[in-house]
C-alpha positions in Angstrom: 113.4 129.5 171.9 112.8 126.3 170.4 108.9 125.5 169.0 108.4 121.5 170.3 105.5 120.1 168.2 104.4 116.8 169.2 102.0 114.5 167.4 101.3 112.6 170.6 98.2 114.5 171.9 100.5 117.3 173.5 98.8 121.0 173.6 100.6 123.4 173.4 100.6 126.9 175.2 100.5 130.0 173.1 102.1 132.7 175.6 100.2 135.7 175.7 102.0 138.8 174.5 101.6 141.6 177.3 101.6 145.0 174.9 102.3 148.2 176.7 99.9 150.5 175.3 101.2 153.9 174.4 98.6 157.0 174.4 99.1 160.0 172.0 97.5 163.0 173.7 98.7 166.7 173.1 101.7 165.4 171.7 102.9 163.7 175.1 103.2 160.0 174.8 103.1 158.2 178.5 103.0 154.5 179.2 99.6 154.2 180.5 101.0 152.0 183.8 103.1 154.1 185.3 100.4 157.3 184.7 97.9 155.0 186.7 94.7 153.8 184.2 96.5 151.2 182.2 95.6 147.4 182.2 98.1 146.9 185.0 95.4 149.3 187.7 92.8 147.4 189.1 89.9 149.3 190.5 85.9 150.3 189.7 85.2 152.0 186.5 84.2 155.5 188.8 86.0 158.0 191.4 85.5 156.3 194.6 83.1 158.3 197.0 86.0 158.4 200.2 89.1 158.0 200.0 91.4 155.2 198.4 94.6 153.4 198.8 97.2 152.5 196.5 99.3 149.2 196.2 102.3 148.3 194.1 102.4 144.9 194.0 103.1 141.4 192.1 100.3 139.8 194.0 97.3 138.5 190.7 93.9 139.4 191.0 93.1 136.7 192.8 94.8 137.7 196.4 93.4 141.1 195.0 89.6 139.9 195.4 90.1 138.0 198.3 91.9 141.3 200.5 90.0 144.1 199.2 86.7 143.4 200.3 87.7 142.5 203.7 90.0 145.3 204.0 87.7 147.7 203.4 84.9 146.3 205.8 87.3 146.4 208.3 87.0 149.3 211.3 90.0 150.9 210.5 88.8 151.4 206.6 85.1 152.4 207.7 86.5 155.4 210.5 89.1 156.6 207.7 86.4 156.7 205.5 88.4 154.2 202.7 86.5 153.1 199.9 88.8 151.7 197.5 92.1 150.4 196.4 93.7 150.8 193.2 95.6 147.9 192.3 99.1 148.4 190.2 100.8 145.1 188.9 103.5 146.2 186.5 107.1 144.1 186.6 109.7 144.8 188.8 111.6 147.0 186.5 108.9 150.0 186.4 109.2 150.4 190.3 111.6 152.8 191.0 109.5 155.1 188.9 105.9 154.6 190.1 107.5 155.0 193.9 109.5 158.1 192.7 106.3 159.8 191.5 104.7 159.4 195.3 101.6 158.3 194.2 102.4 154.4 196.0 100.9 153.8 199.9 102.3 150.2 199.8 104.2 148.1 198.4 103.2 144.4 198.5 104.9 140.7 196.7 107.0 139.8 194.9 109.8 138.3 196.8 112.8 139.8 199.1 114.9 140.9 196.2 112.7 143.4 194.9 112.4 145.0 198.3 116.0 144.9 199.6 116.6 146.5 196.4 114.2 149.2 197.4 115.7 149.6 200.4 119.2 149.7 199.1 118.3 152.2 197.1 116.4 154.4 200.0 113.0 154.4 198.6 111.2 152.5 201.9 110.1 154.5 205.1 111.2 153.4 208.4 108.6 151.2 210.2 109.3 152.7 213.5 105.4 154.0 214.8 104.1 153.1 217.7 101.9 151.1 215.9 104.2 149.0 213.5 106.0 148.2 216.2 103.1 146.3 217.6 102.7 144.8 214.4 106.4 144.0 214.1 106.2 142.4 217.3 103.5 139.6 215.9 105.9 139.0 213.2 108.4 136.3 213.9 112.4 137.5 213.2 113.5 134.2 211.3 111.1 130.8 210.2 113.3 128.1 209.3 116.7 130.0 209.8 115.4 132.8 207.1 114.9 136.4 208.2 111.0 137.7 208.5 112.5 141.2 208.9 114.8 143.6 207.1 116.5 146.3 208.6 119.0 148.6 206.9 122.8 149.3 207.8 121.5 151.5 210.4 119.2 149.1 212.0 116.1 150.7 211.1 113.3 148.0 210.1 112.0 148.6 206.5 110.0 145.7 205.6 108.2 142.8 207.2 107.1 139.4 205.5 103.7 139.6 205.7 103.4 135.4 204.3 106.0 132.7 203.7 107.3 130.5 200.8 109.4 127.5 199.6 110.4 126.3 196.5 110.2 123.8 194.5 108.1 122.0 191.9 105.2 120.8 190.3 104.4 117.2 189.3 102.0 115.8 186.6 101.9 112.1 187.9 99.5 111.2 184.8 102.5 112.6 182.3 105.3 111.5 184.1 103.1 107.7 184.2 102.4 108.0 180.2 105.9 108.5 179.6 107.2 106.5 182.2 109.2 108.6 184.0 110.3 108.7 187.2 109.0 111.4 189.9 111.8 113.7 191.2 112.7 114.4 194.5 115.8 117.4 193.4 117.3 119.5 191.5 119.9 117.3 189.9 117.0 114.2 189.7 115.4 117.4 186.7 119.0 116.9 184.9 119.0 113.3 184.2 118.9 112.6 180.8 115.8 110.4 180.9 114.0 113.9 181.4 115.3 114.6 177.5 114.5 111.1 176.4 111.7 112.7 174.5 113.3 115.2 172.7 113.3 116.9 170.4 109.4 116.9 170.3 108.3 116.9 174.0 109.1 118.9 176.4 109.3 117.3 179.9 109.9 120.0 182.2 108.8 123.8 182.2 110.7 127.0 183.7 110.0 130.2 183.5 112.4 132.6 181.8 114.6 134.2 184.8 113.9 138.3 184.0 110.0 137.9 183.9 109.9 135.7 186.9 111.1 136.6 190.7 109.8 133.3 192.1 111.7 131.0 189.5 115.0 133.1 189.3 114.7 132.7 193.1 114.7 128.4 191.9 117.9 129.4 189.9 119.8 131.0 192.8 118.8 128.1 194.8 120.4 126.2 192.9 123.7 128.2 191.8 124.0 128.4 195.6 123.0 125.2 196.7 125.1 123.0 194.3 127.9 125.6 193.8 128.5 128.2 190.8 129.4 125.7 188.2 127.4 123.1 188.6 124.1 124.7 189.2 124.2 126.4 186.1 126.1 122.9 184.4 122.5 121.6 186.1 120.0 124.2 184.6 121.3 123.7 181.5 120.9 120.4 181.7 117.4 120.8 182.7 116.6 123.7 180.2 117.6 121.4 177.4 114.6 118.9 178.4 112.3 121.8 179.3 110.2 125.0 177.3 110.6 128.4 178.6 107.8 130.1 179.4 107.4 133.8 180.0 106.0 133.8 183.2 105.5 131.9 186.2 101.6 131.6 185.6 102.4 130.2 182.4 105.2 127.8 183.7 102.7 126.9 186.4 100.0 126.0 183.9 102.2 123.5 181.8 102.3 121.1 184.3 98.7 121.7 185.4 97.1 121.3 181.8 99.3 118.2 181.9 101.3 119.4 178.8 104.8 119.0 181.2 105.4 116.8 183.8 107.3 119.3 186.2 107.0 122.9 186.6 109.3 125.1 188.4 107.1 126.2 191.5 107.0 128.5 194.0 104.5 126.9 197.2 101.7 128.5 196.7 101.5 127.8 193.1 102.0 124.3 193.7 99.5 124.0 196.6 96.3 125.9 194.4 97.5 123.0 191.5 97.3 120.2 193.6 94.1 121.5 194.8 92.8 121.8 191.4 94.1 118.8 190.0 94.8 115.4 191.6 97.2 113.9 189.2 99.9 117.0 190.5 102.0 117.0 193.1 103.7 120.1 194.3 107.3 118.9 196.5 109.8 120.5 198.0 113.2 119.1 196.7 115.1 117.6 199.7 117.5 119.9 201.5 117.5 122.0 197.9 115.1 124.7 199.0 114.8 128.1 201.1 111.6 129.6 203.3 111.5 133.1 202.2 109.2 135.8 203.9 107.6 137.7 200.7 107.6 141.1 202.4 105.3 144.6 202.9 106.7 148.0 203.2 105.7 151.8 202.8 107.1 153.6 200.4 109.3 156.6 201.8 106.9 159.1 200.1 103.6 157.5 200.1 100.3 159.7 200.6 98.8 158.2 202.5 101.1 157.1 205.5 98.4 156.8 207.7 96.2 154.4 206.0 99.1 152.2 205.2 99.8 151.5 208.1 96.3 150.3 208.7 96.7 148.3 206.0 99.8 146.5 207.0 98.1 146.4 210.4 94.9 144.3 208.7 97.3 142.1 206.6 99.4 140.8 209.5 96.4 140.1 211.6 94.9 136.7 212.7 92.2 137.8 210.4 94.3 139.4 207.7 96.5 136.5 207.4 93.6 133.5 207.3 92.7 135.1 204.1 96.0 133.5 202.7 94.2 130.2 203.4 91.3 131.4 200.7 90.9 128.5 198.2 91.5 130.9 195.7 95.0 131.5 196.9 96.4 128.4 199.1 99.3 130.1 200.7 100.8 130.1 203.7 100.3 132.8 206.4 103.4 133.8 208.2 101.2 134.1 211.5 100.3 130.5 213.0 97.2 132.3 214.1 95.8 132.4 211.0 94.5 128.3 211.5 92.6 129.4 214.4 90.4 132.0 212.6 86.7 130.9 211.2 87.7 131.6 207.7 90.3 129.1 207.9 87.6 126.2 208.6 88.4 124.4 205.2 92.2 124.8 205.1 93.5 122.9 207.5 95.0 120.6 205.4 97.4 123.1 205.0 98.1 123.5 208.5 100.3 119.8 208.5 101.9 122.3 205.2 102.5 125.0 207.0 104.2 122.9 210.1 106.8 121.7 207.7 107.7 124.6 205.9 108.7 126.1 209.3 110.4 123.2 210.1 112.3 122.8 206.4 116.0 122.2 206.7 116.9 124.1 203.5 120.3 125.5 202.3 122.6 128.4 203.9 121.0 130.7 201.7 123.1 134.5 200.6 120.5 137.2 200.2 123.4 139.9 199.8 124.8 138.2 197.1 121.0 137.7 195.3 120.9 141.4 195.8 124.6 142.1 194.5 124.1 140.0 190.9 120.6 139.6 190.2 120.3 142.0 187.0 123.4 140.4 186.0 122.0 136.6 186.6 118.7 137.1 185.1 120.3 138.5 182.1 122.8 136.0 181.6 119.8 133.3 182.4 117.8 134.5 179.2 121.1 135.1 176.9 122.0 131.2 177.4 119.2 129.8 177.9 116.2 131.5 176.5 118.1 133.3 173.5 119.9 130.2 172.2 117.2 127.8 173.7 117.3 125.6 169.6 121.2 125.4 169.9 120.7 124.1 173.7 118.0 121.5 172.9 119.5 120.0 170.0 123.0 119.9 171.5 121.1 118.0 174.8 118.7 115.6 172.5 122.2 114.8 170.6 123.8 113.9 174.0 120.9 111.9 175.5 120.2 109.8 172.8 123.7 109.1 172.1 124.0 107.8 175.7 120.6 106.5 176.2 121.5 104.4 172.9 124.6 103.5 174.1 127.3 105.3 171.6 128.8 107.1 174.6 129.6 106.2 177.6 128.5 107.4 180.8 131.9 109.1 181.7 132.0 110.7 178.5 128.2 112.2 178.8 129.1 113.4 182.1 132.1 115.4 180.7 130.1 116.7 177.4 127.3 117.9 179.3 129.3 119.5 181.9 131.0 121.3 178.7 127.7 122.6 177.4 126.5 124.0 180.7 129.7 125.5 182.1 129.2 129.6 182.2 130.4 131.0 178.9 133.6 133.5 178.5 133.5 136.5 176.6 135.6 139.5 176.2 134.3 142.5 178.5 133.2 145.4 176.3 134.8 147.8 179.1 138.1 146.0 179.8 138.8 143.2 176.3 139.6 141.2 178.7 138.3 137.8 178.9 136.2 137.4 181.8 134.2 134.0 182.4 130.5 134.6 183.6 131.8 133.8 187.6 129.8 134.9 190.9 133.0 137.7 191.0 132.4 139.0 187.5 127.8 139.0 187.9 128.6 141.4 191.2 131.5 143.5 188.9 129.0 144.4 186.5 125.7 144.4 188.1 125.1 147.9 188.2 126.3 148.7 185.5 123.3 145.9 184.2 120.8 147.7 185.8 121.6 151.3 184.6 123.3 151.3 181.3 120.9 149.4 178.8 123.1 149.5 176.2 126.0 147.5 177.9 123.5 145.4 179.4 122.1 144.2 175.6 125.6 144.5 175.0 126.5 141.9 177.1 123.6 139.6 175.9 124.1 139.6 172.6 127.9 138.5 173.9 126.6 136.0 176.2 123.9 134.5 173.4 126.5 134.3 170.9 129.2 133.0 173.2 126.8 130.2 174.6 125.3 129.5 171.3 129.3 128.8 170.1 129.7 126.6 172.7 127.0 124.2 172.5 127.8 123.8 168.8 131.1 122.9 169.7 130.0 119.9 172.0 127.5 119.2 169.3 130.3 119.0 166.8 132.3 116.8 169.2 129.9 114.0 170.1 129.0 114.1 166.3 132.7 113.1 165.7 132.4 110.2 167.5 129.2 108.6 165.9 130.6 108.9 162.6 
């Protein structure tokens, strides 16, 4: 990734470095996340006096505070005796293992791909009680043409969305004013080349990088699927040569919010708690370029502690439940119109006008099979071409731009340059030596072998980072040819 320094008052993030603690004890060394007391638990320093819950989730301490205490006032809690919840947040890719060890009573955030993936893989119980059905029956089956509900290939329901998203992204109308630049309204507006016009010291745009970020690599789909194969990733690299990668979507969020970007890559909620905390931003949904998702709920097939999941789910998709998403603290939108009509919800209803047009958003026909079928493959690629040759891609991009901004190339030949750097590389397949472009086809061919051999996936980065890193020298090279 490329370090942009700017001597034009611009702060710069340092992104925190998340270090996974390892313990030495007996000889047996265990990562201290998945054995339940590492920084990624949240819970009181002592053993609860009753009993406790447990929740995998994605969810930050902030939805954390606001559900917790409420939960467990709640009847249910009181008559179960429930005093606590331990909180786990690790990434996606340490699932699988906490669920597998049974110690998991819910699993909460993070987007649908996570959980279909769960489900694919056999690790959700069916939500077939007498009492999830009642709560399945408050949930509606699609909001804006997407699905609330997932059932497997045997119709059984496995998880619910228990709130509802769109995406999109954040403005900073005070930087986008001191650098006179124009507020965007889609996707493609994020690839014009006035967004690299100051290059290479400032940044305009922030995204997160795609494997530490389910809400932004959702962006990325969008807009691979939205704009077609190609040209959605001709676009993000477009828009990744004017941006910094961040590590997160916290930190991508915060770049536009400190004002050190003027656009961040969004997901609703993010935007909405911004725009609440600071007037000059703008959080908006690119026209007829987004999705509403449903960010789901489920039970793990082996949780403890069926019983008091349930109740759990039960409190979350309440009126009640769900007008805590409407907590100024959180700003998101409940999947339960309900939720408005509850007292907690006094002060929100600004985000009741929200809440009417994200269920009426007219976004694109979006594939979640095919987000399921590629997505090790596409985050991986994302961070090989992007994030791993992120110097080449900015100094090929600042070349282009300011050739055409200064008027050495034409329009039509920018057009054709840039669509050079950003098409998906080639490289020869480690399995087959055969060359074998980075197509929709080839991401479902190899995804699983992505997710469970590590060594052909770094493999296949390094190929990808190298290959991508060749190319944008090449167009580099090329528009230099033509200055001289």
């Amino acid at each position: 990734m490329s370090e942009f320094e700017s001597g034009r008052n611009t702060r710069t993030i340092l992104l925190a470095v998340v270090v996974i603690v390892v313990v030495v004890a007996g000889g047996i060394i265990g990562f201290l996340f998945l054995g339940g007391q590492g920084p990624t638990d949240t819970t009181t320093d002592t053993e609860p006096s009753g009993d406790r819950i447990t929740i995998l989730t994605r969810h930050d301490v902030a939805i954390h505070n606001v559900f917790e205490p409420l939960f467990l006032e709640s009847d249910f809690a009181q008559d179960n005796g429930i005093t606590d919840i331990l909180w786990k947040t690790p990434s996606a890719e340490f699932w699988d293992d906490l669920i597998d060890r049974g110690e998991i009573d819910v699993a909460w955030g993070g987007g649908p791909t996570i959980f279909d993936q769960l489900m694919r893989d056999e690790r959700l119980a069916t939500l077939d009680s007498e009492l999830m059905q009642e709560v399945a029956g408050r949930v509606p089956d699609q909001i804006a043409g997407a699905n609330m509900k997932r059932n497997d290939t045997s119709g059984d329901l496995k998880w619910m969305a228990a709130a509802i998203s769109t995406f999109g992204f954040t403005v900073n109308h005070q930087f986008l004013d001191e650098y006179e630049l124009p507020t965007p309204n889609k996707w493609t507006d994020l690839a014009d080349a006035t967004y690299g016009s100051l290059l290479p010291t400032i940044p305009t745009i922030a995204m997160g990088n795609a494997p530490d970020t389910t809400s932004n690599t959702r962006i990325y789909e969008i807009i691979t699927q939205g704009l077609g194969w190609d040209t959605g990733w001709q676009t993000m690299a477009r828009m990744a040569g004017s941006a910094n990668i961040y590590s997160g979507s916290v930190e991508t969020q915060a770049a536009s919010e400190n004002g050190d970007v003027g656009v961040s890559m969004s997901i609703d909620f993010y935007g909405y708690l911004t725009q609440y905390r600071n007037p000059d931003c703008e959080y908006i949904i690119p026209e007829g370029q987004t999705i509403v998702n449903g960010d789901p709920i489920a039970i793990p097939h082996n949780a403890p502690n069926h019983e008091y999941a349930e109740g759990f789910l039960d409190f979350v998709l309440s009126c009640e439940g769900q007008a805590l998403w409407l907590d100024p603290s959180i700003r998101r939108m409940p999947i339960l119109e309900c939720a408005f009509w509850e007292p907690a919800a006094e002060d929100a209803q600004d985000l009741y006008a929200v809440y009417n047009q994200t269920v009426d958003t007219v976004g694109i026909d979006f594939n979640d099979t095919l987000s399921l079928q590629i997505n090790a493959a596409f985050t991986r690629y994302f961070e090989a071409v992007f994030t791993q040759a992120h110097t080449e891609l900015v100094d090929t991009w600042n070349l282009l731009v300011t050739s055409y901004l200064d008027g050495d190339i034409s329009e039509s030949q920018f057009e054709s340059f840039a669509a050079m750097m950003g098409t998906p590389v080639t490289i020869v397949d480690p399995n087959t030596s055969e060359d074998e472009k980075f197509t929709a086809e080839y991401a479902v061919e190899i995804n699983e072998q992505m997710i469970y051999d590590s060594d052909f996936a770094s493999t296949m980065q390094s190929l990808w980072t190298a290959a991508a890193k060749a190319q944008y020298q090449d167009v580099y090279n090329q528009v230099s040819a033509l200055l001289m």
